[in-house]
C-alpha positions as CSV (number, residue, x, y, z in Angstrom):
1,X,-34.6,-11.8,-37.3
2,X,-30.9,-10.2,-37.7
3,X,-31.9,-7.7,-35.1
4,X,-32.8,-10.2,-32.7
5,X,-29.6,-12.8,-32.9
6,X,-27.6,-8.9,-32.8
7,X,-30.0,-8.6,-29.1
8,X,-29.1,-11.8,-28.2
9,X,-25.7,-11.7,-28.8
10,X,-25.4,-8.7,-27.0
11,X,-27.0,-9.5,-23.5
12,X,-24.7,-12.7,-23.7
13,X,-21.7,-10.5,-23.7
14,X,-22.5,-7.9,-21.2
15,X,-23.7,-11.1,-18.7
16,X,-20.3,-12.8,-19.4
17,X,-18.6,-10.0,-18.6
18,X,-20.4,-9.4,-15.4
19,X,-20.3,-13.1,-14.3
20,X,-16.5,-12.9,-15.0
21,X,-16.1,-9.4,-12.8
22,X,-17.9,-11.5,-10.4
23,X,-15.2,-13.5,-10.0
24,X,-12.7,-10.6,-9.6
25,X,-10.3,-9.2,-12.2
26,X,-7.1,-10.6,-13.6
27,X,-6.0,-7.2,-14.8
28,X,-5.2,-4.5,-12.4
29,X,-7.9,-3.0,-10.4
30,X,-6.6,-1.9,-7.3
31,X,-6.1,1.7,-7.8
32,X,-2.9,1.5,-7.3
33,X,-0.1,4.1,-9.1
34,X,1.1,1.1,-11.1
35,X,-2.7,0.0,-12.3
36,X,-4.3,3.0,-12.9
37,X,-8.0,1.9,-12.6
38,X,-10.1,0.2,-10.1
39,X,-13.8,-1.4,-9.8
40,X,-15.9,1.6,-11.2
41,X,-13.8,0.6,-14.6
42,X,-17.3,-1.8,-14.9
43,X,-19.1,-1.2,-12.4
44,X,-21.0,2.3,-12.2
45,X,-21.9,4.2,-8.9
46,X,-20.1,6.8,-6.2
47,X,-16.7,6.2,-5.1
48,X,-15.6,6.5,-1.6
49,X,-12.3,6.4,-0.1
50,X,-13.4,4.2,3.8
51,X,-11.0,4.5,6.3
52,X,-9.1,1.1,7.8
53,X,-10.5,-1.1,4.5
54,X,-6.6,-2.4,4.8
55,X,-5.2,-3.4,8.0
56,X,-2.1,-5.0,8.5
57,X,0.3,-6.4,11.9
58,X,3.6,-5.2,10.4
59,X,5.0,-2.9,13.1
60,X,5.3,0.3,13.3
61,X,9.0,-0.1,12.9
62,X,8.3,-1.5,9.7
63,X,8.5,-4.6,7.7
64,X,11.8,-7.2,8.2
65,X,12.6,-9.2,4.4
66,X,11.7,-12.4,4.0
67,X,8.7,-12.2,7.0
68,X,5.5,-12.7,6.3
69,X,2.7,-10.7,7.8
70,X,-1.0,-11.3,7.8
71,X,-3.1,-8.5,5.2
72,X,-7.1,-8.1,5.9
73,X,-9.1,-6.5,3.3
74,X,-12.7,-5.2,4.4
75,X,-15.5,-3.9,2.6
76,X,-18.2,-2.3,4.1
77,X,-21.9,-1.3,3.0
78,X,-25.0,-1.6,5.2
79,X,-27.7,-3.4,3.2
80,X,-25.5,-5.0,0.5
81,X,-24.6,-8.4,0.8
82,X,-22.0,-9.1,-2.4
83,X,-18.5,-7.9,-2.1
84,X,-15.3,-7.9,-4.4
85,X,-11.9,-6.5,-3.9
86,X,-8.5,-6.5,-5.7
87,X,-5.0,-5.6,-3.8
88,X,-1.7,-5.0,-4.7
89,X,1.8,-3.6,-3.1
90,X,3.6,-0.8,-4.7
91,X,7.5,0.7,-4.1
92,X,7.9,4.6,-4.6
93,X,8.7,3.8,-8.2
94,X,5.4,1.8,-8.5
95,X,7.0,-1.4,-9.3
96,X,5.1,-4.7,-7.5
97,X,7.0,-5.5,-4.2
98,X,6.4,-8.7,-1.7
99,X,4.2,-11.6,-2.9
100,X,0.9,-12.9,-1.2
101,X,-0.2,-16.2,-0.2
102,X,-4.1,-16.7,0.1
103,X,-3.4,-19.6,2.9
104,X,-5.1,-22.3,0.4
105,X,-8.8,-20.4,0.4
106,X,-11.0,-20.8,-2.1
107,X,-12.5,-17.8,-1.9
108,X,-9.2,-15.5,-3.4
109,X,-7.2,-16.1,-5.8
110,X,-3.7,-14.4,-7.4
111,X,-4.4,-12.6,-10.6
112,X,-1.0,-13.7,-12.0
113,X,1.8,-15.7,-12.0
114,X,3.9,-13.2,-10.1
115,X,1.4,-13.5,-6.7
116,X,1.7,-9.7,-7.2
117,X,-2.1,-9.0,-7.0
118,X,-5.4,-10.7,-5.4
119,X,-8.7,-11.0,-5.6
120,X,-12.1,-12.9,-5.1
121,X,-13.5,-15.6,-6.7
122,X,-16.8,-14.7,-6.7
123,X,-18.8,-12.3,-4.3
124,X,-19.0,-12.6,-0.5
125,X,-22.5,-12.8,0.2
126,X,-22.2,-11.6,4.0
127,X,-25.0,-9.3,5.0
128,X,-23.3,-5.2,5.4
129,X,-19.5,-6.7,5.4
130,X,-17.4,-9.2,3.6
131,X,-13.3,-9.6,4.8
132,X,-10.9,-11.6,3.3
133,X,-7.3,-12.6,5.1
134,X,-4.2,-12.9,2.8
135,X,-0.7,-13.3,3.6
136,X,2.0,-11.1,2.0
137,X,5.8,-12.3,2.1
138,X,7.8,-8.7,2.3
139,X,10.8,-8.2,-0.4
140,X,14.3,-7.8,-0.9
141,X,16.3,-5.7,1.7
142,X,16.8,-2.1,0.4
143,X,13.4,-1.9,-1.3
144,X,12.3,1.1,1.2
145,X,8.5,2.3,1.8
146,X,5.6,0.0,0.4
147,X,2.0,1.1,0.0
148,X,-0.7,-1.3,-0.3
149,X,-3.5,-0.6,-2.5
150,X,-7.1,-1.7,-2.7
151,X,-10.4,-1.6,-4.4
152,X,-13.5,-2.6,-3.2
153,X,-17.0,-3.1,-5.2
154,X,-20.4,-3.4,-2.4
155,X,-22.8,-4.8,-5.5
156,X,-26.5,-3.6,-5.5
157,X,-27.1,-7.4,-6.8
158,X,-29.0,-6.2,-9.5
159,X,-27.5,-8.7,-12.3
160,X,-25.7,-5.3,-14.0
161,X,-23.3,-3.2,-13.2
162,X,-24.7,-0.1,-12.5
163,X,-25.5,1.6,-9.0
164,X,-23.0,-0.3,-7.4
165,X,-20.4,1.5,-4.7
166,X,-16.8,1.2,-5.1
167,X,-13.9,1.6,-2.3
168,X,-10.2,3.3,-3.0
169,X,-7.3,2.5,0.1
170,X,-4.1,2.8,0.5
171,X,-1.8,2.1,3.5
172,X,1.8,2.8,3.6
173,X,4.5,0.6,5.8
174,X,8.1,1.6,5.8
175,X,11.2,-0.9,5.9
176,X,12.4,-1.6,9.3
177,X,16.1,0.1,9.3
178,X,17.3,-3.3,10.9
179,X,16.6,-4.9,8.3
180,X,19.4,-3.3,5.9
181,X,22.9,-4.6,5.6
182,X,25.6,-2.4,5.8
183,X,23.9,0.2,7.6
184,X,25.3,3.0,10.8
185,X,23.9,1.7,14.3
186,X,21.1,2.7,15.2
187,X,21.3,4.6,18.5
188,X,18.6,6.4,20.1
189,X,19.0,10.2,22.5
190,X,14.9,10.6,23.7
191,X,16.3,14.0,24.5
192,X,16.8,15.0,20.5
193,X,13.9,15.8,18.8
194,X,13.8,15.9,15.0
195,X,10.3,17.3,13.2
196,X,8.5,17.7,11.3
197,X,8.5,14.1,10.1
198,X,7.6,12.9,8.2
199,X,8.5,16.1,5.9
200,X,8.5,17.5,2.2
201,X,11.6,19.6,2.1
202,X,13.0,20.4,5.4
203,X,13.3,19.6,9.2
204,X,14.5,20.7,12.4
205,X,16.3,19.7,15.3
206,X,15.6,20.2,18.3
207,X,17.8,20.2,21.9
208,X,21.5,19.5,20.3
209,X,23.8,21.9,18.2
210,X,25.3,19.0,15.8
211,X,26.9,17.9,12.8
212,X,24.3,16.0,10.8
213,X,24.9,13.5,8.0
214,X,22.0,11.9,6.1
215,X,22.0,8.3,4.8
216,X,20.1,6.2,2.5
217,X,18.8,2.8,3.4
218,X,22.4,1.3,1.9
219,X,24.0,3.2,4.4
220,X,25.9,6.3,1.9
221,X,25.8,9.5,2.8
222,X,23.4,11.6,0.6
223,X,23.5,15.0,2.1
224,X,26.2,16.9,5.2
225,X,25.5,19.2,7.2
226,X,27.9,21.2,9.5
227,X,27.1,22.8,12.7
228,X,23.8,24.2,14.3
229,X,21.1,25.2,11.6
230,X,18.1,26.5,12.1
231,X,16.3,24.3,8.7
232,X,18.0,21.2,7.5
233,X,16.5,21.5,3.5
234,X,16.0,18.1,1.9
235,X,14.2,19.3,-0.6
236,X,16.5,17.9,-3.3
237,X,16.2,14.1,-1.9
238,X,13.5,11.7,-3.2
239,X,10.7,10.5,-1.4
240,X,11.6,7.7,1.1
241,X,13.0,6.7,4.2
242,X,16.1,7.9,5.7
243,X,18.5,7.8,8.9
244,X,19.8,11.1,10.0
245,X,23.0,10.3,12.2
246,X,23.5,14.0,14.6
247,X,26.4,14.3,16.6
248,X,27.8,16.7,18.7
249,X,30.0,17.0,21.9
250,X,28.2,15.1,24.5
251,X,25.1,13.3,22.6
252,X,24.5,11.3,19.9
253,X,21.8,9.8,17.8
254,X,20.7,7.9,15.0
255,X,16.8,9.5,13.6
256,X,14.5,7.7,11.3
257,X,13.2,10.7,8.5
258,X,10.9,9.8,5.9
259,X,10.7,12.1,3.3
260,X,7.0,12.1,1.3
């Protein structure tokens, strides 16, 4: 009789743990730097890393503070039909950046008070594809590249948590230059060519023999340079984005370098 309450017991646990999953996560599970773990935390089966699973409309010049920009998180699986996801936004130093809005849906939710992370209420039941459209609100100027990360879980609907396949994504957006106080104009010479970039620990310029200065997002110089060289070594300068103001005689121009 023990044995069978113990049984009993047990199967109630692991279904209210699945049913809760179900609904998403209130913990991290994005995959991010900052959470560490994603979807297969629970659920067991391959892992994939799909490309385009997070698409965005901020530019290509990057994101302005205070503007809000629509995020779109797809998950993908022929012959599945019940999706979850979680997302988050990460600075280089892995600290939460921006918050998102769900534009009133029912169907995701924030995970905390912070509107730092989101999720699904409970599965999409779409046949091969679920997507779900958030808004995120980009962050304080200075705050520099953000990645966004996500994980996806296409269920096998099997009432456990095993066989199912779980997504990894990331996409990176940098900080429109624009949008920093204090900063050198930005002035562009199509007949300069800076590469490679973005770069690790050095770069090149191409078509100018200059004095180069490079500055941080703030607008301070963080490394000189003096007359024509052949490599420019940033090795020494942390990850990020950067504007690399050249000059010579008769040209001039203000490049964006980010350094991964």
């Amino acid at each position: 009789m023990k044995k069978t309450i113990l049984s009993i017991f047990s199967i109630l646990v692991l279904a209210t743990i699945f049913i809760s999953s179900s609904g998403g996560r209130t913990d991290g599970r994005s995959r991010s730097p900052g959470d560490g773990a994603d979807c297969g935390a629970c659920h067991g089966g391959s892992s994939t890393s799909p490309t385009d699973m997070i698409v965005t409309d901020i530019p290509t010049a990057g994101y302005i503070t205070g503007t809000t920009y629509n995020i779109t998180v797809t998950v993908a699986e022929t012959g599945r039909s019940e999706f979850g996801f979680q997302i988050t936004a990460e600075d280089d130093s892995n600290a939460k950046k921006g918050t998102f809005g769900t534009f009133g849906s029912t169907s995701i939710i924030h995970t905390n008070t912070a509107n730092t992370l989101v999720t699904q209420t409970n599965p999409g039941t779409n046949s091969d594809a679920q997507s779900w459209v958030m808004e995120w609100t980009a962050p304080a100027s200075g705050t520099g590249n953000i990645t966004f990360y996500a994980a996806g879980n296409a269920s096998n609907n099997n009432g456990g948590t095993s066989g199912d396949l779980i997504y990894t994504d990331s996409e990176a957006v940098i900080e429109d230059p624009s949008n920093v106080t204090g900063i050198i104009d930005f002035v562009d010479n199509t007949s300069i060519v800076l590469y490679p970039n973005p770069t690790t620990n050095f770069f090149t310029i191409k078509n100018v023999t200059s004095n180069v200065t490079v500055h941080n997002l703030n607008g301070s110089v963080v490394k000189t340079f003096v007359g024509n060289q052949s490599i420019y070594d940033v090795s020494d300068l942390n990850r990020g984005t950067y504007l690399v103001n050249i000059t010579s005689e008769n040209q001039s121009s203000v490049e964006k370098l980010i350094i991964q």
